[in-house]
DRENMI-132159 format. One record per residue (C-alpha): residue in three letters; x, y, z. Coordinates in nm, 3 decimals. Example, Ala and Ser with C-alpha at 12.3 -4.5 7.8 and 13.67 -1.06 7.14 Angstrom:
REM residues 2
+--------+---------+---------+---------+
| residu |       x |       y |       z |
+--------+---------+---------+---------+
|    ALA |   1.230 |  -0.450 |   0.780 |
|    SER |   1.367 |  -0.106 |   0.714 |
+--------+---------+---------+---------+
***
This chain:
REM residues 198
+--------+---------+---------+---------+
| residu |       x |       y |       z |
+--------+---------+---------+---------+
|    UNK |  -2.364 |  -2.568 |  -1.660 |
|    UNK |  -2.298 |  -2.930 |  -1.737 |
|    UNK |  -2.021 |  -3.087 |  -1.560 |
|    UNK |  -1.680 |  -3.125 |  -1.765 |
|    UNK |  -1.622 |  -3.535 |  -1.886 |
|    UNK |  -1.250 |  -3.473 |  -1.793 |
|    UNK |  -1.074 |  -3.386 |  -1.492 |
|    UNK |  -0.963 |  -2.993 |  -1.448 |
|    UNK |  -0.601 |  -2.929 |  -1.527 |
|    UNK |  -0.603 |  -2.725 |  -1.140 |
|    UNK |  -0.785 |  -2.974 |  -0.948 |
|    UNK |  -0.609 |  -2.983 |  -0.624 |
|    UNK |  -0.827 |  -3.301 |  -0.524 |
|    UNK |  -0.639 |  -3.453 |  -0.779 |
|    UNK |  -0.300 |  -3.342 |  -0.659 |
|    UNK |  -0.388 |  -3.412 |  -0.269 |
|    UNK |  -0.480 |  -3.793 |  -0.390 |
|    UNK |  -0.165 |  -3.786 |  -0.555 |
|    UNK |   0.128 |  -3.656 |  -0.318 |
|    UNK |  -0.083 |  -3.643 |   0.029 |
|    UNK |  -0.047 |  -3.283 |   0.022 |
|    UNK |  -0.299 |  -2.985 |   0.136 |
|    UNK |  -0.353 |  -2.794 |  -0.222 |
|    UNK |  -0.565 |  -2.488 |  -0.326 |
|    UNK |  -0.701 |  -2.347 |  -0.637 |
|    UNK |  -0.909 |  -2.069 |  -0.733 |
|    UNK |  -1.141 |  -2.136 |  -1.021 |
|    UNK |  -1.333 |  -1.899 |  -1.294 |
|    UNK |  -1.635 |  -2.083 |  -1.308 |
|    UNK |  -1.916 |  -2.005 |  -1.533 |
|    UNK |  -2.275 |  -2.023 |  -1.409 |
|    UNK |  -2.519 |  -1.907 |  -1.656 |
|    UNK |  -2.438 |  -1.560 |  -1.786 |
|    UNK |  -2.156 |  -1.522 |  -1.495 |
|    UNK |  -1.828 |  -1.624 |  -1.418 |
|    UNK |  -1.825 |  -1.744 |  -1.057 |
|    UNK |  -1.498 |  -1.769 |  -0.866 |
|    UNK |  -1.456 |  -2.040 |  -0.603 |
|    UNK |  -1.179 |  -2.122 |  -0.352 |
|    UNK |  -1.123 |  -2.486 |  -0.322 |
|    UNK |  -0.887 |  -2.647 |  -0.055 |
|    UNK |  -0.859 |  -3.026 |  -0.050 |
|    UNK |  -0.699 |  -3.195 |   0.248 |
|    UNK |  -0.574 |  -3.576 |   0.239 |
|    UNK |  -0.716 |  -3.834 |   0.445 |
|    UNK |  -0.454 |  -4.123 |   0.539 |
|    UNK |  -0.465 |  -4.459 |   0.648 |
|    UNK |  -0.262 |  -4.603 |   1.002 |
|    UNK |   0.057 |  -4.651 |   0.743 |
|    UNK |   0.049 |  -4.296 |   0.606 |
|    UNK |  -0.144 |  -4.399 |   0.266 |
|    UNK |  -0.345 |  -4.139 |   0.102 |
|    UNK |  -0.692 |  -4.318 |   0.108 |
|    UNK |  -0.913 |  -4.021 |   0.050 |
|    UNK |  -0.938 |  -3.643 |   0.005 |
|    UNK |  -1.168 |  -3.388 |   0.173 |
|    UNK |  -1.247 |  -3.061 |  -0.064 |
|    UNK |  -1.359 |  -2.766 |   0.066 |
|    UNK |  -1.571 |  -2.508 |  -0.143 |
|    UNK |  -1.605 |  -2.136 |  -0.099 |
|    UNK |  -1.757 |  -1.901 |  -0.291 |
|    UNK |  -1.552 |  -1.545 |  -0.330 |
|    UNK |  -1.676 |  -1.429 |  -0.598 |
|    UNK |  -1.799 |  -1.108 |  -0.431 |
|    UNK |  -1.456 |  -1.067 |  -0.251 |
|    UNK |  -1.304 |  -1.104 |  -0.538 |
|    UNK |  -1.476 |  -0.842 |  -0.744 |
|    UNK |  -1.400 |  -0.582 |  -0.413 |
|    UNK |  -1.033 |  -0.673 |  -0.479 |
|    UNK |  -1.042 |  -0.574 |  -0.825 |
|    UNK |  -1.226 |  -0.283 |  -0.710 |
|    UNK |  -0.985 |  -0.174 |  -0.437 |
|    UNK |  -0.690 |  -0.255 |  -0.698 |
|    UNK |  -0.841 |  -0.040 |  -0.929 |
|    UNK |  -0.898 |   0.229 |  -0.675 |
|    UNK |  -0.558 |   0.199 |  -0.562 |
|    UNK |  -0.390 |   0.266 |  -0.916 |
|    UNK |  -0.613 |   0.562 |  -0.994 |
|    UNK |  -0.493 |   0.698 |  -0.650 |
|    UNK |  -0.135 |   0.655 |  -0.746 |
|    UNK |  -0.220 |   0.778 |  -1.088 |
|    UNK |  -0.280 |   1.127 |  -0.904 |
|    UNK |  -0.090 |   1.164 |  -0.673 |
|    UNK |   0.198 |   1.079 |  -0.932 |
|    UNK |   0.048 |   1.349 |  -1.192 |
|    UNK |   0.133 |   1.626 |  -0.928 |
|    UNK |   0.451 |   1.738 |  -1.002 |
|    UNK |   0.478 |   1.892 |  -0.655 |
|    UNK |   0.674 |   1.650 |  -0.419 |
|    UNK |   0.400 |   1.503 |  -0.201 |
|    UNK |   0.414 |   1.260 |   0.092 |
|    UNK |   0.162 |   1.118 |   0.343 |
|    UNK |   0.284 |   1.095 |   0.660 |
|    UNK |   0.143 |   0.891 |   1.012 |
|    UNK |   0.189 |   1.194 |   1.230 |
|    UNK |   0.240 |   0.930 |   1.572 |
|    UNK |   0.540 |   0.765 |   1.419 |
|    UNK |   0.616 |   0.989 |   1.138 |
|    UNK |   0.700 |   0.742 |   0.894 |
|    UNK |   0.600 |   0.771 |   0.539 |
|    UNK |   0.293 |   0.577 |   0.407 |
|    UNK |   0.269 |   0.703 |   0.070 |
|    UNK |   0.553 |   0.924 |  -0.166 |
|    UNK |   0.457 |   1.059 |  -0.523 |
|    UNK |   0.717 |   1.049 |  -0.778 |
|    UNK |   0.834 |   1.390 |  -0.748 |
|    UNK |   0.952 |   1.313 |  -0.394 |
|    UNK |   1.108 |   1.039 |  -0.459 |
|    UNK |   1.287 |   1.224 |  -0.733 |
|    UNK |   1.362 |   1.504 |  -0.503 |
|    UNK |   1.553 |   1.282 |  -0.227 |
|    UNK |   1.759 |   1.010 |  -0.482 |
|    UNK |   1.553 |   0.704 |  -0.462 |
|    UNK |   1.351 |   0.501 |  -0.646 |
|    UNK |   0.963 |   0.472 |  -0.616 |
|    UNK |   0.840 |   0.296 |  -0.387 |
|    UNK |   1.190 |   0.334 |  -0.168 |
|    UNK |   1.093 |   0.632 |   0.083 |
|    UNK |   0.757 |   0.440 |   0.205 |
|    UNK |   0.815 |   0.256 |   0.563 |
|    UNK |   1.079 |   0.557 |   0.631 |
|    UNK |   1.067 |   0.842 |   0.872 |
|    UNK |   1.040 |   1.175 |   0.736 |
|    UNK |   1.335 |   1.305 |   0.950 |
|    UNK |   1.539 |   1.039 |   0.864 |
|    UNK |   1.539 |   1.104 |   0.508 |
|    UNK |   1.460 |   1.437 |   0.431 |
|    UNK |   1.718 |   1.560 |   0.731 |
|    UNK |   1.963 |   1.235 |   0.793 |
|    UNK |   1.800 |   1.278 |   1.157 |
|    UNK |   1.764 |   0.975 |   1.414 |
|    UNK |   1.482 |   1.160 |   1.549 |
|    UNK |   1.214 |   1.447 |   1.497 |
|    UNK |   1.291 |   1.756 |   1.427 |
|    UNK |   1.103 |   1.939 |   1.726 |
|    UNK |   1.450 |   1.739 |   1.959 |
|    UNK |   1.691 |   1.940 |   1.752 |
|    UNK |   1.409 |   2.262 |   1.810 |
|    UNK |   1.368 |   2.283 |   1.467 |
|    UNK |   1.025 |   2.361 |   1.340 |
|    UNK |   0.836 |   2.132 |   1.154 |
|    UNK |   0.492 |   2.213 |   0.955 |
|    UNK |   0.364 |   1.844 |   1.044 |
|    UNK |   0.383 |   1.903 |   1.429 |
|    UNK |   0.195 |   2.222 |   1.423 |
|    UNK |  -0.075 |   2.042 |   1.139 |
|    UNK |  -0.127 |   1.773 |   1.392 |
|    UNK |  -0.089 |   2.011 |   1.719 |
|    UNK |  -0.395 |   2.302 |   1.599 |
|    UNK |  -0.543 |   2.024 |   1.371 |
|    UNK |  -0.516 |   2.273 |   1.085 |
|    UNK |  -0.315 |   2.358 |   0.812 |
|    UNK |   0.037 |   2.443 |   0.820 |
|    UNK |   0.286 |   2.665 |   0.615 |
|    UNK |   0.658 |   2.687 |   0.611 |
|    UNK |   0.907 |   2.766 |   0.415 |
|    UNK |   1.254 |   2.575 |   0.524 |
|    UNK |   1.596 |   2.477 |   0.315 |
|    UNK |   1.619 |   2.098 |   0.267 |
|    UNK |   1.896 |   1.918 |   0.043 |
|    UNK |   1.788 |   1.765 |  -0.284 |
|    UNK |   1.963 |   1.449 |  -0.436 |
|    UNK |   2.291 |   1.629 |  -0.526 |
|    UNK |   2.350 |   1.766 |  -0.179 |
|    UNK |   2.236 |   2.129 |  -0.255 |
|    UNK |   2.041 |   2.334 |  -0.048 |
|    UNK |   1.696 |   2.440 |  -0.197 |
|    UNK |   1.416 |   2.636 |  -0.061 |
|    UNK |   1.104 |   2.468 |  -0.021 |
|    UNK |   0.765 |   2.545 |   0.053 |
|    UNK |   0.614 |   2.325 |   0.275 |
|    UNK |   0.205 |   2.301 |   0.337 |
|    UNK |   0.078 |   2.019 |   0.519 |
|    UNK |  -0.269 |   1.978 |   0.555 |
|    UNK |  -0.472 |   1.683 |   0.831 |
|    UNK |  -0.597 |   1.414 |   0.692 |
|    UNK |  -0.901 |   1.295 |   0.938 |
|    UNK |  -1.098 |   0.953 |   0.960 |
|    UNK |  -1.458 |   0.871 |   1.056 |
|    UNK |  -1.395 |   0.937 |   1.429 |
|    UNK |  -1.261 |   1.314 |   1.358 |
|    UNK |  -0.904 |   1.201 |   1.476 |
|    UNK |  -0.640 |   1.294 |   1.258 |
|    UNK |  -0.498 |   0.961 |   1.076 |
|    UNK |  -0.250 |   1.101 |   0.862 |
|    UNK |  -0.076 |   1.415 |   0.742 |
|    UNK |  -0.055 |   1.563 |   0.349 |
|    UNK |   0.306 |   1.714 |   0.312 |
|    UNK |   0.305 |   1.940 |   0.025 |
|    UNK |   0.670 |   2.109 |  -0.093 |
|    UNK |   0.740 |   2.320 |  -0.369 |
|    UNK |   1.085 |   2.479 |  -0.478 |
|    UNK |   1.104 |   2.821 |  -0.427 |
|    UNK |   1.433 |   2.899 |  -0.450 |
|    UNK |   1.455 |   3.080 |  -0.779 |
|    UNK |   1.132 |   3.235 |  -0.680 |
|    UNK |   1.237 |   3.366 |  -0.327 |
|    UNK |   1.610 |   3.502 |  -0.470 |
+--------+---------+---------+---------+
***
């Protein structure tokens, strides 16, 4: 495309030979039938006495990293979209530290908190108000077994729910393996039974 007669309102060239300071912009660029997105860092160069005399620009072209963003982004909500359309309470867990990377609505419902509250907490912490895991207070926990026999797990066990009142749940938790075969996570699966079981 032709080049502009005017200067870009975002030019951080501009801005650098103005104030002396590092600035960055990322531009939508057109190139034919395509918008092309660039990453553009301009440094100042100074003179003995601190004067801004010049300004170096870098270029990059991220257009493709840019678009895989989007991509993941968009991957990302349709997961949530999911796992937030079960109505089951569902939580990932990282079975080594047993802190929660992921918590559907219904969980977070379930415990008194607000979505995305639960993630970056341990499971035993606040499902049970627990310093540590379950197996020290020889309770039995679905997870351990899932990641002990690498298989699925069933349980049913009484947990509290926001008010303070005991319900029955039924717990599945299922591995969740990566490329190497090694178990990366852990699916926690509960459903109230307590009606059900009465």
């Amino acid at each position: 495309d032709p080049p502009r007669e005017e200067v870009c309102s975002y030019c951080p060239t501009i801005k650098t030979l103005q104030d002396g300071e590092v600035h960055e912009a990322i531009t939508d660029t057109p190139a034919g039938n395509e918008i092309r997105n660039y990453r553009i860092i301009a440094s100042p160069v100074k003179d003995e006495e601190g004067n801004v005399v010049a300004a170096i620009e870098s270029v990059e072209d991220i257009t493709e990293r840019k678009s895989l963003e989007t991509q993941l982004q968009s991957s990302q909500a349709f997961s949530e979209k999911i796992i937030n359309s079960i109505t089951d309470n569902l939580i990932v867990v990282d079975p080594t530290t047993h802190t929660i990377v992921q918590a559907n609505d219904a969980f977070h419902s379930r415990v008194g908190m607000e979505p995305p509250a639960a993630v970056g907490m341990r499971c035993h912490e606040k499902m049970l108000d627990r310093p540590t895991p379950c197996a020290d207070y020889g309770v039995q926990c679905p997870m351990e077994e899932t990641y002990r026999t690498r298989g699925p797990g069933m349980l049913d066990k009484l947990y509290p729910n926001a008010a303070g009142e005991e319900r029955l749940l039924e717990v599945a938790t299922y591995p969740l393996l990566d490329t190497q075969g090694e178990i990366s996570a852990i699916i926690r699966l509960e459903r109230d039974v307590t009606e059900k079981r009465e």
